[in-house]
N, C-alpha and C positions, 0 to 999 in steps of 0.2 A: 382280466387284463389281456388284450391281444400283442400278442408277439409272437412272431416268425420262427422264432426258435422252439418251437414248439413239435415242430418235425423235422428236425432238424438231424442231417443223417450222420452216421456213425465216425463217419473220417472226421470231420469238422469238432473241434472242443465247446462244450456247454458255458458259453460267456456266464451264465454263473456262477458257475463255479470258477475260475477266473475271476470274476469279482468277490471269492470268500476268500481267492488266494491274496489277493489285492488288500483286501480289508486285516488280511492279519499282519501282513508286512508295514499296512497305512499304522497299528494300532503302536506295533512297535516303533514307527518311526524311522525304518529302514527304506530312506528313498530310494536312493540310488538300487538298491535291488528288487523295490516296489516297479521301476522303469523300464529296469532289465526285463523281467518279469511280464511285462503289460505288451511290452514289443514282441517278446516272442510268443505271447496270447496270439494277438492278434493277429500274424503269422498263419497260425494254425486252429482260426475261424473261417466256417465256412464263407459268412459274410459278415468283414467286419463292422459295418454300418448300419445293417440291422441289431449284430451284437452289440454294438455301443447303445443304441438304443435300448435294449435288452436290460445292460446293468444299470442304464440311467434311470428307468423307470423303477427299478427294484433297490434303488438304494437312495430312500429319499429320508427326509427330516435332517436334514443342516439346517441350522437355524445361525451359527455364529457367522461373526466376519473373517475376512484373510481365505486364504485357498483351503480347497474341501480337498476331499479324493475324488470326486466325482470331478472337478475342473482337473486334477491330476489325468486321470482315466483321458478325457477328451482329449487335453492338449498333448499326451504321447499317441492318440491315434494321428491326431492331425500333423505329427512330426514323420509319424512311421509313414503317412501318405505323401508326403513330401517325397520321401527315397523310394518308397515301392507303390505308383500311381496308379490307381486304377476310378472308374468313374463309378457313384452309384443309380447306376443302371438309366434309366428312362423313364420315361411313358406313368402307366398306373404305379410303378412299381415304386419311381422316384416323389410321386403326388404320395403316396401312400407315407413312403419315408418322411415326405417332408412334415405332413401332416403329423404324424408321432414328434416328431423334432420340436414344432412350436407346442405343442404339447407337455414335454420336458420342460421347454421354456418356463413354461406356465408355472412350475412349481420348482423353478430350480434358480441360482444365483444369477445376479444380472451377467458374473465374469463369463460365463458360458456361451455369454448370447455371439462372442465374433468367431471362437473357436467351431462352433454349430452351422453357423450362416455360412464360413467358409468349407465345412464338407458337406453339406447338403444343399449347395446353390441354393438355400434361402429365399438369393435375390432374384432368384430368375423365374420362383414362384407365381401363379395365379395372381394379379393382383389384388383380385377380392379375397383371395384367401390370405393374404398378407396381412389388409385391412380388418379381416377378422381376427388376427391372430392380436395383431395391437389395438384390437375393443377388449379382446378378452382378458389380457394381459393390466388393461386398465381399468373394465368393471370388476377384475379381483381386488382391486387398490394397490394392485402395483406399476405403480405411476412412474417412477424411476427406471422400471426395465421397457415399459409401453415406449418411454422417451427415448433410449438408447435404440431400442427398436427399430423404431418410428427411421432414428437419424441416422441409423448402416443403413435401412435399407433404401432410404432418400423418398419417404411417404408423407414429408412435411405438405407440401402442398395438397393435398388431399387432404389433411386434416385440420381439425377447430384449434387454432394455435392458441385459444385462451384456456381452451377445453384442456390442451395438452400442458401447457407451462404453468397454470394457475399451483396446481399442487404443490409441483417444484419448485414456486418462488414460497411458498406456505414451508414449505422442507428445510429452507436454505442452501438452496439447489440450485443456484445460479449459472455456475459452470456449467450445466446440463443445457441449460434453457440459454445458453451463448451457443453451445454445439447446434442445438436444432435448428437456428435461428442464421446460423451464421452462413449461407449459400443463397440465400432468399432476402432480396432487398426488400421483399414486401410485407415479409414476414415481420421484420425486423422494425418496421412502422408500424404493425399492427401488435406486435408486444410493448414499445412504449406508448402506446396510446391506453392499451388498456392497463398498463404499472402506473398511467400518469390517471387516470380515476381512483387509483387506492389511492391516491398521494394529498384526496380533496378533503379539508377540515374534517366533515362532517363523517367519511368512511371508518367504518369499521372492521378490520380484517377476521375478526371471530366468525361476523357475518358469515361471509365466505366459506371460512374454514368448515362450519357446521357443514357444508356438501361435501367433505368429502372424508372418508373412513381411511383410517389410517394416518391421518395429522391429528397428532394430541394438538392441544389449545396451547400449553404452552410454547410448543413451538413455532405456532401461528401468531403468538402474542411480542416474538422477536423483529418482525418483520414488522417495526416500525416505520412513521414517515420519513422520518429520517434517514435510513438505511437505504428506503428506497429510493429516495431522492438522492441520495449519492449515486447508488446503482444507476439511476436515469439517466445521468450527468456522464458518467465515465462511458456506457454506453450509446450517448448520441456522439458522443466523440470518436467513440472506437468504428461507429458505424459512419458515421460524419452525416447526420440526418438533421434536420430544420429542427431547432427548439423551440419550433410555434409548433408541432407535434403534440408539444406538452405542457399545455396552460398550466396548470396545476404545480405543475413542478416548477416552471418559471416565476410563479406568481409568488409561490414562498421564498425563491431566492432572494426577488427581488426586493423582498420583504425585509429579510432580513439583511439584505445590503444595504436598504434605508436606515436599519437601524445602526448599522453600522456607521453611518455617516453622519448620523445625526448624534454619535460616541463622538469620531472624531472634531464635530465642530463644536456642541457644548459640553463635554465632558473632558475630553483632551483638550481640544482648542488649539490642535494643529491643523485647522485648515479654515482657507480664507471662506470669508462669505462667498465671494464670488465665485472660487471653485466648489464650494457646495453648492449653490443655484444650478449649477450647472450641471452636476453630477444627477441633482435631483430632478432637473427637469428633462433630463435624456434618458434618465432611469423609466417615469413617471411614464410620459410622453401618452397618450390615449388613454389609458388604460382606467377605466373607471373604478373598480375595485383598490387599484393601487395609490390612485386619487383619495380614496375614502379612509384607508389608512395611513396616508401623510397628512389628512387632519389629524386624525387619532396621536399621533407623533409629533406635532407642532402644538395642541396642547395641551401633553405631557413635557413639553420639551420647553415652549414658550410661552404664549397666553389664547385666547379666544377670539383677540383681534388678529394677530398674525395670521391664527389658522382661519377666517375672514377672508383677509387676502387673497389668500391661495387660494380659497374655497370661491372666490369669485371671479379669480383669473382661468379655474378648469370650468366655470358653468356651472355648478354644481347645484342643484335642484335643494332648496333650503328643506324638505321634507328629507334628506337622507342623511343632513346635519344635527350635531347637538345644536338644544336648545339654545346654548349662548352663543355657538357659533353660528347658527341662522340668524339671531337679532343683531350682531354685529354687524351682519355681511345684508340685512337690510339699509342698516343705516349708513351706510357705506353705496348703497345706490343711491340713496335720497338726497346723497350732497349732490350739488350743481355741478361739479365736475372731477371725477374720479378717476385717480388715477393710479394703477396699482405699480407701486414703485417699489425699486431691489431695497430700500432702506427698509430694513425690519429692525426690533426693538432688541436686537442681538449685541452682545459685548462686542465691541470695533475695535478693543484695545490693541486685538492681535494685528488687526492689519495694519497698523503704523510702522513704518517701515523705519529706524533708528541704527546707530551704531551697533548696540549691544550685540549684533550677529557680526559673524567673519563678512570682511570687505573683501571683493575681489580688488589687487593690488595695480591690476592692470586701465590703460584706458578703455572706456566704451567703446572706441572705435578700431578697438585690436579684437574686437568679437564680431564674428565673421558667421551668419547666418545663411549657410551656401545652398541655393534654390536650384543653381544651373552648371551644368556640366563643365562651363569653362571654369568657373567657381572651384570647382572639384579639382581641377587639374590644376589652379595653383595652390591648393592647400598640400596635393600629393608632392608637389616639390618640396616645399617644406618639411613636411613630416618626414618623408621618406630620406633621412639624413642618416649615415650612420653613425653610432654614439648619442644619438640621441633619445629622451628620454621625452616621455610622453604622458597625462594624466586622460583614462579613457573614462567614459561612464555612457549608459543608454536610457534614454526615458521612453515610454509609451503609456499609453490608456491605462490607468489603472479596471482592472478585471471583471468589473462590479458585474454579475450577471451573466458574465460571459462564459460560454465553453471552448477550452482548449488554449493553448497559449499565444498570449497576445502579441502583436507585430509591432517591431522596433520604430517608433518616431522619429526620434531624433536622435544622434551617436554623435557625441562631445570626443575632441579630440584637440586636451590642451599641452600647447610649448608655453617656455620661457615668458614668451613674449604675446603670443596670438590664443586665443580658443577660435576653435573651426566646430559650428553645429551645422551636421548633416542634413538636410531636411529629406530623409530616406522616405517618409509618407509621402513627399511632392514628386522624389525621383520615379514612383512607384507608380503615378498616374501618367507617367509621361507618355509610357509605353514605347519605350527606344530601346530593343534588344540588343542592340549592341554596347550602347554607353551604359546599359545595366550591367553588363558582363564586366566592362571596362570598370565599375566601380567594384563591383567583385573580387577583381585582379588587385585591386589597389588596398580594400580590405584584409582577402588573405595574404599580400607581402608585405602588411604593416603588422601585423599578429605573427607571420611565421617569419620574420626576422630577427635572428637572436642580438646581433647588434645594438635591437632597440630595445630599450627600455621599456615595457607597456606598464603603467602602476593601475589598479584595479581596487575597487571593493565589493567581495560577492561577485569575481568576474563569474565564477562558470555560470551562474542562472544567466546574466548577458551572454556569455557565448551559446545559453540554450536559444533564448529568445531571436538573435540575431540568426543561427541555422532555421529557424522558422520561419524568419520573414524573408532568408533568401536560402533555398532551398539548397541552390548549387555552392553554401557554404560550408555546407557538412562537414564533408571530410574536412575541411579545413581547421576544423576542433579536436582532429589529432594532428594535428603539423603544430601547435601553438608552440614557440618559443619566445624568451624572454620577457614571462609573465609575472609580474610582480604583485600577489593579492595579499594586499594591507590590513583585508578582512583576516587572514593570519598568523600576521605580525599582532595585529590587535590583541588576538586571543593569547600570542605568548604574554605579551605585554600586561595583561588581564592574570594571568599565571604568574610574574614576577612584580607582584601586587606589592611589594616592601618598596623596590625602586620606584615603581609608577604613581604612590601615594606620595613620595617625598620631591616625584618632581612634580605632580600636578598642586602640591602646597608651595613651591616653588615658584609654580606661574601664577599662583592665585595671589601670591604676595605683591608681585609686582606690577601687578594691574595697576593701571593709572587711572580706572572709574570705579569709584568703592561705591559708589550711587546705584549702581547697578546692582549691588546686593541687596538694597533695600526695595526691589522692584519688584512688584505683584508675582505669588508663584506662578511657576509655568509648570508644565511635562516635563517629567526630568528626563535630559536626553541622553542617548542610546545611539547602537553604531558607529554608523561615520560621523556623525554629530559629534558624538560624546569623545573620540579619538582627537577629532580637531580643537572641539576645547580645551582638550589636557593639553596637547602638543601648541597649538598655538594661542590659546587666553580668550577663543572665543568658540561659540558654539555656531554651523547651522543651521540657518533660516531652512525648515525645511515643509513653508506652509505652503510652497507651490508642488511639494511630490506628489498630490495624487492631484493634479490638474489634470484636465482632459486636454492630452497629448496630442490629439488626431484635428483638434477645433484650428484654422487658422483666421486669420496671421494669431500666433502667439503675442500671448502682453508681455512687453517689456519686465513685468515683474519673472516669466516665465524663460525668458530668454538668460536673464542674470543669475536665477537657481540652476539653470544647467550649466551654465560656464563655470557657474563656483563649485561644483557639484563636482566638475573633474579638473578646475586649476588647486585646489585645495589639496590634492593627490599629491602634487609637486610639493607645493613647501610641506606637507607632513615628512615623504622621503625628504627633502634634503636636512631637515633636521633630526631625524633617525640618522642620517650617513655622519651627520656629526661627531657626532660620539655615540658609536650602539652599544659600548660597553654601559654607558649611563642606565643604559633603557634594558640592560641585562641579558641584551644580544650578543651573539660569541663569535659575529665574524662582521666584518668590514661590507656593509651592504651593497655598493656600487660594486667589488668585485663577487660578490658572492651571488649576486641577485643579477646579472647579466644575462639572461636567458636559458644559464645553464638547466638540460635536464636533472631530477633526481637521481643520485647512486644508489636512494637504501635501500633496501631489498623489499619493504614495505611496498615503496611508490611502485614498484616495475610488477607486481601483481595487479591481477585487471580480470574484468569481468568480459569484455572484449572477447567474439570468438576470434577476431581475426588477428588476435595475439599482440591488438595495441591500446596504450590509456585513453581511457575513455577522458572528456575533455574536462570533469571535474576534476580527473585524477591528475592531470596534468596541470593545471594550474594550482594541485596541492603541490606538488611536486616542486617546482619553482619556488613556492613556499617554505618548502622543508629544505631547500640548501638557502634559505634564506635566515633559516633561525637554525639550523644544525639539528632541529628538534624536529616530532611533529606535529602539527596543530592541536593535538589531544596526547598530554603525556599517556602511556600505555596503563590500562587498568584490565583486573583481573576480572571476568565474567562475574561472580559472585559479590566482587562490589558495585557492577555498572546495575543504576534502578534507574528504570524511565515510568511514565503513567502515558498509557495508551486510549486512543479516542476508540468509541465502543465498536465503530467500526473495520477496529483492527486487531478483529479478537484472535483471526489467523494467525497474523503475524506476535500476539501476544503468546499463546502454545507455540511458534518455532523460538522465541526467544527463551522461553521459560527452559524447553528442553535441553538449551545450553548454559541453565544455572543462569540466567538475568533476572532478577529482581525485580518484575513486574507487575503493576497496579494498573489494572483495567476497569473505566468509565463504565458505569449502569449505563443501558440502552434512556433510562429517565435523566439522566445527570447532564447540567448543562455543563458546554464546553468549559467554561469559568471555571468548572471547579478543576480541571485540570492543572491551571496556574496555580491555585491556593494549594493543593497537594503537592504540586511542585518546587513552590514555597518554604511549605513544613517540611519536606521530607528533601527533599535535595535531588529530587528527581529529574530526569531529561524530558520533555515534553513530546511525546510521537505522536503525527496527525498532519493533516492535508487538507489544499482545497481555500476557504474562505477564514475557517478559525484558525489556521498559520497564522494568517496576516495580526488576526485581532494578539494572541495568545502571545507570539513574539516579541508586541510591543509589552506585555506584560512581564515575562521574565526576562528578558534582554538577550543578545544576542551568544548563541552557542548554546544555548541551555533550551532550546525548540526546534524537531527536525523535523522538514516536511516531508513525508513518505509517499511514494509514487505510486498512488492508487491501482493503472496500466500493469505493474509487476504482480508475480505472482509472490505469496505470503513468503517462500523461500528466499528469493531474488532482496526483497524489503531487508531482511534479516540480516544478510550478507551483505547489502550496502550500509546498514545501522551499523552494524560492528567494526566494520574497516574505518567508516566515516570516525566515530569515536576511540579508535587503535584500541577496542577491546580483544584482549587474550581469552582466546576460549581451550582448555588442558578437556581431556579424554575425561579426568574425575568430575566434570561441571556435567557433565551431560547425565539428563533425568538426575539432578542431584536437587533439582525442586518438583515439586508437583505440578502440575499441567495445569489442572481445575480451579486448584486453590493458591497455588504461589509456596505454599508454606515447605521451607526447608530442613523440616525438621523428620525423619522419619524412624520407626520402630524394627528393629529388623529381627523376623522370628522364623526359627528353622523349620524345614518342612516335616520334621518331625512332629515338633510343638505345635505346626498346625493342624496336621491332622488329628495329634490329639483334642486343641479346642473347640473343629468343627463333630468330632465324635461327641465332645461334652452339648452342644448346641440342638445335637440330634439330625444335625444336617449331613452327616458322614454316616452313614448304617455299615455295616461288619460285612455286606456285600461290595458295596463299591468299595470297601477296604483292601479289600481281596484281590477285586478283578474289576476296572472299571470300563464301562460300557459308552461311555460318553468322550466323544472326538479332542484329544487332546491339545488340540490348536481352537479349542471353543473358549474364544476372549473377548474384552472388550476393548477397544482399541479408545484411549484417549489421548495418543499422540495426535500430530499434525497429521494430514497425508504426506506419505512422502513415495514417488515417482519408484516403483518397484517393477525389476522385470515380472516377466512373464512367469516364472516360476520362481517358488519361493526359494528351493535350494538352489536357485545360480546364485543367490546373494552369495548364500553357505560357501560354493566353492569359489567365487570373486571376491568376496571380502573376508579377506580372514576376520577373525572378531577380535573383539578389543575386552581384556576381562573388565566387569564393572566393580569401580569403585568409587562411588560418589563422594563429592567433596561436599559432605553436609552433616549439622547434627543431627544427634541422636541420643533415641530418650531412652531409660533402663527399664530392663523386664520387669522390674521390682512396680511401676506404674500400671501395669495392665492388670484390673481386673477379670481374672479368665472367669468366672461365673457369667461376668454380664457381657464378656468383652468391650470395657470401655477403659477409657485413661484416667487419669486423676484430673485431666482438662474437662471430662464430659462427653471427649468425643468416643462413638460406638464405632468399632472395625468392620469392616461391610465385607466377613467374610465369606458370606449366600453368594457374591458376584462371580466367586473364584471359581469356574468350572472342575467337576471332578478330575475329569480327564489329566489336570495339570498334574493332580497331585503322583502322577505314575510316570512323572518325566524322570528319567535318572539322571539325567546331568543337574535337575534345580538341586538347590541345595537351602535358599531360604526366602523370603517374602519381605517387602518390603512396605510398611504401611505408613502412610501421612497423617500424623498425628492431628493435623487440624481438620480435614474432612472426612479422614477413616479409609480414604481409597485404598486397596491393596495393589501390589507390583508385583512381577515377578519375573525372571530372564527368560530373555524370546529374541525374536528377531530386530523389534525395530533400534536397537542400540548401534548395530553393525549398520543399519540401511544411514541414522545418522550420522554416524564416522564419515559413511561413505560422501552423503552432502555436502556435509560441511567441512571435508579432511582441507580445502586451500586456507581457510582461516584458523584451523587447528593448529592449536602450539608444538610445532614439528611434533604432531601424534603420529603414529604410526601400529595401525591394525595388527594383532598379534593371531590366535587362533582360539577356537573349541564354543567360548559360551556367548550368547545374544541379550538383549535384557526385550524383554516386552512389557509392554501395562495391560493393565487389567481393566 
């Protein structure tokens, strides 16, 4: 092996030795004297930069995760250079170094690679030696450090970005392949072009996988289409790139939005024929594949003449039809005159417009469809009244196909007397800078006046949508006063289930059309629908909400679903303010529900850096002095269970780590079965995207939350649990399994384990003695979680919290030590347990999961926990000495 130190003269210390003194301080575990120690090394090195080199070369085989000694060793030179600077040299001498340096790389942790690049200018390397350095780093099959590489030293564009990212999306390495990608607009089209070819029926990613050494198959076998097709979606958004990029991926969306619509028109049968023609035919639009699959779907759905029809209004070449649907759609030319008409052989019944829905009580001609700016300025005199009290609602496009969130249509904005619809899509083409401003101004003083009453339901997703279609409203979603979201009152009301049962048999009694009971079933309704029925005797109409919003002039049927849609708001409150004790409200709504902010100490915590609520929180808020309550009476981690979509496995290990109860979707399992497990078990639905919308309508409203794909798996967590006023105590934490969920675990001294793994033959009378193997060699099955740079600043920043899980536990009397298994069957997987642990003196015992056999034991990431999640902690508070980690 060449190194420098090899004539190295007498004054100067043998960085060897130096790393034997390093190695026995590392075994024991005495860092703080291991640092002391390494600075004054290096000190009294002839050259430290060759010596670093020196020990890195000579102390290799780490094979586990978390910090080595060898990242120890680097990151105190790189500190000690910090205060005592000096350059490594020049010329041959610094080629020479660097050369050694990517070298190390080669066979050492990827954590090394920024502490290395920063003392040995790296970056100011030969570029072809650089480009060698990340072949070589990538024909050993380590693909993960070639990438990190690759992106400190900014060599992406010189290299094969399919060549570079294939692996890592194969890894589940996405994060990695967002860093590389993210400086480079061009890069960033030539990754979802080639992620939108795996995403083609017929690909196979095994395929692939077989090129490259070091992806097992099952890990290439997770990277389904589906995953990826999310992955595509969040990233054409985050980059904001054309989705004609990605035929592949659009093609199945759009796919499965057809099928989605073809749910709600004959399976639900809440939507008109003519808003489904329409959806269908803007979805369709060219597209010859997706043509050929709305036969397929029309007849499964209706018959072989309808899908006829269609098959002759797109052209369709009778060779790429069924058989029956080519001989229909012959005979269908050969009449004299053909005409393909919206009358298909579809149930009509829904579109008959009758009583049995809520009437709006106002005249026609109090509904005010305002086009033009003078329009606007007298509705603002109106509205803008103080003590007045207002029903607001937003419609727009429903989503079908679309990335990112869709712009505001129309903004309903009902009094007493009048509804005013904004027609914000026509203000939007006018292009008059100024009177956009001036409607702006008129927007945020009608929202941030606490005087006025604004009543809502689901305001904050409206307060999302409306800051996107007008940019300069942002901030205006923390100024919100005097917000009144009924979507909350709901849920109390929903919770004081004795009174709401006896008044809604109350209103059903006194119905004056008992004929209506006998009338064909419908969907049973849900939301605001379902609120308005109990409250006023009628449900409704809500067969114009997924109309296309953006189409004008709107049809009169569309103009009346939105005026009723926010005058309905009105008579709900005024009969809540009648008597709220009835409806098992505890305060006087008109004064209680005046704009005021929240006092509880709940609402006034915020994820906000800039130390204000964010604008959900702020219209919970408003809510919560509106029922004295919060929207989610407070539940304890260990009872709160939700069932997570497969794509939220992250965020299913950070929730598990805080004792939630959670059931995670097979990457095979369709969305559906989410509801029926939510169903049987009482679980919260968590998931995003397109199955929100379906899944929502399935379990009803509060029991499905949509989760912000954009967050990272932490951020998700910590809006879950606030959103649901879940208590998460210091004992919930790792008081379930990570892998398997299961809360039950074995707990055996490290005594008694050493004794089992001697009975196994896995423990020999040497490593009993004296073990040789790095006592921090674990297996990490937590989440990641964001850790400084060195492992003991947690030690001296976060004091630790001692563990004591809030979980069962099964008796010794169960474990077969012969075989090591349970009386359940399950085997203890105690080969995982590195020796090195068993010679910690502070552990005292192990912790096993009786349903998969994982073993546990105290480390660090219990403390790194505390430390994330301490603003939702049930006033926890970090004590000192021991850490828990997994295995």
């Amino acid at each position: 092996m060449d190194r420098e130190s090899s004539t190295r003269e007498s004054a100067g210390q043998d960085p060897l030795l130096l790393l034997k003194t390093l190695q026995t301080l590392w075994t024991k575990r005495e860092l703080q004297k291991l640092r002391e120690v390494a600075r004054q090394g290096f000190a009294t090195l002839e050259d430290p930069f060759s010596g670093l080199l020196d020990m890195l070369e000579s102390y290799k085989g780490w094979k586990g995760k978390g910090h080595s000694l060898e990242y120890y060793i680097t990151n105190e030179l790189a500190r000690w250079l910090k205060e005592h600077p000096r350059d490594p040299q020049s010329g041959f001498k610094l080629k020479k170094l660097q050369s050694r340096a990517f070298g190390v790389l080669g066979e050492s942790q990827s954590n090394l690679l920024e502490p290395l690049i920063s003392i040995y200018q790296l970056q100011k390397a030969d570029r072809n030696t650089l480009l060698g350095s990340v072949n070589h780093l990538y024909h050993k099959g380590k693909y993960k450090e070639a990438v990190i590489l690759s992106t400190k030293l900014k060599l992406q564009p010189e290299l094969d970005v399919e060549k570079m990212c294939t692996p890592l999306l194969l890894q589940d390495k996405a994060n990695l392949v967002e860093d590389y990608v993210a400086d480079y607009p061009h890069l960033q089209s030539q990754l979802l072009q080639i992620m939108d070819t795996w995403c083609h029926p017929t690909f196979n990613t095994r395929d692939i996988a077989r090129q490259y050494q070091n992806v097992p198959p099952s890990r290439a076998d997770k990277l389904n289409q589906k995953m990826l097709s999310k992955l595509v979606f969040r990233l054409l958004g985050q980059y904001n790139l054309d989705p004609a990029l990605c035929p592949n991926v659009m093609n199945q969306r759009h796919l499965g939005t057809l099928r989605y619509l073809f749910y709600k028109r004959f399976v639900e049968k809440s939507m008109t024929q003519e808003n489904w023609e329409d959806h269908i035919q803007n979805m369709v639009g060219e597209n010859v594949w997706l043509q050929e699959q709305l036969i397929q779907l029309l007849i499964s759905y209706c018959d072989a003449a309808t899908a006829a029809q269609w098959a002759l209004s797109y052209h369709l070449p009778s060779e790429s039809l069924p058989a029956k649907v080519a001989e229909k759609m012959h005979e269908l030319q050969h009449q004299e005159r053909v005409e393909v008409t919206k009358e298909r052989t579809y149930d009509s019944k829904m579109d008959k417009k009758n009583d049995h829905y809520y009437q709006l009580p106002i005249a026609r001609e109090n509904i005010h469809f305002l086009q033009t700016w003078e329009e606007v300025d007298k509705c603002r005199e109106v509205v803008l009244q103080p003590g007045q009290v207002v029903g607001i609602d937003m419609e727009w496009r429903p989503p079908f196909g679309l990335v990112g969130r869709p712009r505001v249509s129309v903004l309903q904005i009902a009094t007493k007397e009048h509804v005013y619809l904004l027609d914000l899509l026509q203000f939007s083409k006018l292009d008059q800078e100024e009177k956009e401003k001036e409607l702006c101004h008129f927007i945020w003083k009608l929202f941030s006046d606490p005087s006025i009453i604004k009543l809502g339901y689901g305001m904050s997703g409206d307060l999302c949508s409306l800051s996107t279609t007008y940019p300069a409203l942002r901030e205006m979603e923390k100024q919100v006063q005097g917000i009144l979201d009924l979507l909350q009152v709901d849920k109390q009301l929903q919770k004081n289930s004795g009174l709401w049962k006896k008044h809604h048999t109350l209103v059903e009694s006194l119905r004056q059309e008992p004929s209506s009971i006998t009338q064909s079933p419908r969907q049973a309704e849900k939301g605001l629908s379902l609120l308005v029925q109990n409250l006023l005797g009628k449900p409704l109409d809500k067969t114009e909400q997924l109309s296309n919003w953006e189409k004008r002039p709107l049809r009169e049927e569309q103009i009346l679903y939105a005026a009723s849609d926010a005058y309905c708001l009105l008579e709900v409150y005024e009969v809540l303010c009648k008597d709220p004790a009835h409806f098992g409200l505890t305060a006087n709504l008109k004064e209680s529900l005046g704009g005021k902010q929240s006092t509880k100490p709940r609402a006034k915590k915020t994820l906000s850096k800039q130390g204000t609520q964010s604008p959900s929180k702020q219209v919970l808020a408003s809510a919560g002095d509106t029922l004295s309550a919060s929207a989610f009476p407070e539940i304890s981690a260990k009872d709160f269970s939700v069932v997570c979509d497969t794509m939220l496995q992250g965020l299913a290990r950070y929730l598990r780590c805080l004792g939630v109860d959670v059931c995670v979707l097979e990457n095979t399992d369709d969305h559906r079965q989410a509801a029926e497990i939510a169903r049987k078990e009482g679980r919260i639905i968590l998931t995003s995207g397109l199955p929100y919308q379906k899944l929502q309508a399935q379990v009803g409203e509060g029991r499905c939350f949509s989760v912000n794909c954009s967050d990272k798996a932490k951020q998700q967590a910590l809006s879950i649990l606030k959103h649901f006023n879940v208590r998460v105590t210091l004992s919930d934490i790792f008081s379930r399994c990570q892998v398997c969920n299961c809360d039950k675990y074995l707990k055996i001294s490290k005594e008694k384990m050493k004794h089992l793994m001697k009975i196994s033959g896995y423990l020999s009378r040497e490593d009993d003695t004296g073990c040789t193997k790095n006592p921090e060699e674990d297996w990490e099955l937590c989440p990641k979680v964001e850790t400084p740079a060195l492992s003991e600043t947690i030690t001296e920043q976060l004091p630790s919290c001692a563990y004591n899980p809030n979980c069962r536990w099964l008796a010794d009397s169960d474990l077969n030590a012969g075989s090591f298994t349970l009386k359940n069957g399950t085997t203890l997987q105690i080969r995982t347990i590195p020796l090195g642990v068993l010679e910690k003196t502070d552990l005292s015992h192990f912790y096993c999961c009786t349903q998969c056999g994982k073993v546990f034991w105290e480390g660090s990431h219990f403390g790194r926990v505390v430390s994330q999640f301490q603003e939702i902690l049930d006033g926890s508070k970090p004590q000192t000495q021991s850490f828990y980690e997994l295995s």
